[in-house]
C-alpha angles and dihedrals in degrees: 000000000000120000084251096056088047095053097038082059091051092050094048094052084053095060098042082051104060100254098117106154091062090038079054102051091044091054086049092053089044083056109046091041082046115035107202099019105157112205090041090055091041094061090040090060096051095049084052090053099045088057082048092251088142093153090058088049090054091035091050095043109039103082084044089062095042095055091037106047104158101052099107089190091059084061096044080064103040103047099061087045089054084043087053095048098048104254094116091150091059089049087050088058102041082049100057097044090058101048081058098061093030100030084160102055098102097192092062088052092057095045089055092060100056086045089056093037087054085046090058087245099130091172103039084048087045091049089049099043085045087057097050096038085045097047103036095053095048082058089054090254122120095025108119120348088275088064093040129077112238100229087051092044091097103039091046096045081050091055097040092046098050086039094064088045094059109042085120097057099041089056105048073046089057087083104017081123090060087045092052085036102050105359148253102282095061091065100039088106083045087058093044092057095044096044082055103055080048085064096233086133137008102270087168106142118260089229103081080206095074128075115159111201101221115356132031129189103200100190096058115101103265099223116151092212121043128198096253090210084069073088115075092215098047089100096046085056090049091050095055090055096120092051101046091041094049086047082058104055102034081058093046092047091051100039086038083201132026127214112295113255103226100049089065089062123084120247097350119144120216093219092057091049111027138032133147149185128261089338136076095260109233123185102187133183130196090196129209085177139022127178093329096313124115119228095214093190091055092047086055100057092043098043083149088056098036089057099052088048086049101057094047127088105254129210083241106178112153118256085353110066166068103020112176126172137153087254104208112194100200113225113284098024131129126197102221117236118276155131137257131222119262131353094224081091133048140213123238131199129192106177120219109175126019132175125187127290090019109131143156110232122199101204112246083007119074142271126271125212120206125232119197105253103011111108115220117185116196137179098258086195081082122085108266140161137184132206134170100204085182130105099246140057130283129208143184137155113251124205142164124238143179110262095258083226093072119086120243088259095038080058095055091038098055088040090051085045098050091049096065090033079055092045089044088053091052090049087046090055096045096047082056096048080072150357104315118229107260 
């Protein structure tokens, strides 16, 4: 251990002891014998800060923080002495700088909150604290005082308290940029839907029929069955039906079965989506997408299909869609009757391979038979089923897609809601994994 260390720790055990005035003078001549020492300087700012020199603690740690960016630690201290000495603008914008480069650094998150709330700036503060409660307790942090560092307990139950009151403002705020950008009036039927899922009036459909799962959009038409060619690339999808169709069978005749469909969904029981006569019923994927998530491999051994998923618009919302597979219903095998999840997006089928007595069937509405090569796009948020009584396979390929009923804002503002919605349901969960932070 170097002189320097031994005295840096000195100096430190001063501090912690009470005997300030000589901790102090050692950290000086620390300083002064070695210019940018950071510990040193660190502790020197404190001390600066506890005797409310909050000016000395800005002045001896901002050209710290301007040769050394990236130490996330070195803002944690600056900021609140910025904030100290008045210059909340300037922490704003240390701050986020630094969430940028450390977006997981959940500290820095919560420190920006309190910089915005002093600012007067309640939804800005609400977005960040959001972030840090969000991303800590994912993490398993922040969850109950044992996963939560004492001198961080009161500024965390403050974020997590003024987080859960205002849910409602921090998601009409998920897409405040669309509302300056465009106007209000764009996302008037954006505000509708959401005011509903909050419950502040009875958005049900009026099709008893219908019964979306998570997220309903109650000014869209509510037909079970939509004209496929309302999307622009519907006929560039149709006219790739040979490729896509040979990809599909030359993967299915190496891999002889695919994963199996249901597996890959949390919490879903076989028995409640799939049974079949005679057979062990089988529902298989070979996904391009799932959830949101690209399956890289997939994509390499279809290039002719991957390019012709690539260069559509996808329905891209982050955890949540597209989700996009050649879907094979073995022979013998029925898809219980059941519901999906929003109508703001759609379901399309291009059928590959069909055998006789194989249909989709929308329940109270009609059958649909499918025909290889002919797309059909349906509301899966009514009750529908699918079976291929046959003796041989069927295939289609499956793929999510936007409601073509929504506007191209309307688009980017319901996929930036559902993704907090999304974010709020994780921290949910993980509030409820333990004793919630009160």
């Amino acid at each position: 251990m170097s002189d320097l260390d031994v005295r840096l720790g000195h100096a430190t055990y001063l501090a912690k002891s009470g005997q300030v005035l000589q901790a102090e003078l050692l950290f000086h001549d620390i300083v002064k014998e070695s210019p940018g020492n950071i510990p040193a300087s660190r502790a020197l700012a404190q001390l600066a800060l506890s005797r409310g020199d909050a000016l000395g603690a800005v002045e001896l740690l901002q050209e710290l923080v301007r040769t050394h960016p990236d130490d996330a630690q070195l803002v944690l201290d600056f900021a609140p002495a910025l904030v100290a000495a008045g210059r909340l603008i300037g922490a704003i914008m240390i701050l986020e700088s630094a969430v940028e480069k450390h977006p997981k650094h959940h500290s820095l998150w919560l420190l920006l909150g309190h910089a915005r709330q002093a600012l007067g700036d309640d939804v800005g503060a609400l977005q960040a604290w959001y972030e840090a409660v969000v991303g800590a307790q994912r993490e398993g942090y922040w969850k109950d005082e044992s996963t939560t560092p004492a001198h961080l307990l009161e500024p965390v139950i403050h974020a997590i308290e003024r987080v859960r009151l205002g849910r409602r403002e921090l998601l009409f705020g998920a897409y405040e940029d669309l509302r300056k950008r465009y106007g209000a009036n764009e996302l008037k039927r954006v505000d509708r839907a959401l005011t509903g899922y909050l419950r502040e009036w009875n958005s049900a459909p009026t099709d008893r029929r219908q019964r979306p799962k998570f997220f309903f959009f109650p000014d869209l038409p509510n037909t079970p069955y939509h004209d496929p060619f309302l999307h622009p690339w519907a006929g560039k999808l149709c006219s790739s039906f040979a490729a896509i169709r040979e990809d599909a069978l030359r993967v299915l005749a190496e891999d002889q079965h695919f994963q199996d469909f249901l597996k890959l969904s949390p919490n879903a029981k076989l028995d409640d989506y799939l049974r079949g006569e005679g057979v062990v019923p089988a529902w298989e994927a070979f996904f391009f997408y799932r959830r949101g998530e690209r399956f890289d491999a997939n994509h390499a051994r279809c290039p002719r299909t991957s390019d012709v998923l690539e260069s559509i618009d996808l329905c891209r919302i982050a955890d949540q869609a597209p989700e996009i597979c050649f879907s094979v219903l073995q022979s013998g095998s029925h898809i219980l009757p059941h519901y999906g999840v929003s109508n703001v997006r759609l379901v399309m089928h291009l059928p590959l391979l069909v055998p006789p007595d194989c249909a989709l069937n929308l329940i109270d509405v009609g059958e649909h038979r499918w025909q290889e090569g002919r797309l059909v796009m349906f509301d899966d948020t009514f009750q529908h089923e699918a079976w291929n009584r046959s003796k041989q396979t069927r295939i289609v390929l499956l793929m999510d897609c936007w409601n073509p009923h929504l506007t191209p804002v309307e688009r980017i503002a319901v996929k930036q809601l559902i993704e907090m919605i999304s974010r709020f349901q994780l921290a949910d969960r993980a509030a409820k994994a333990s004793v919630p932070l009160r």
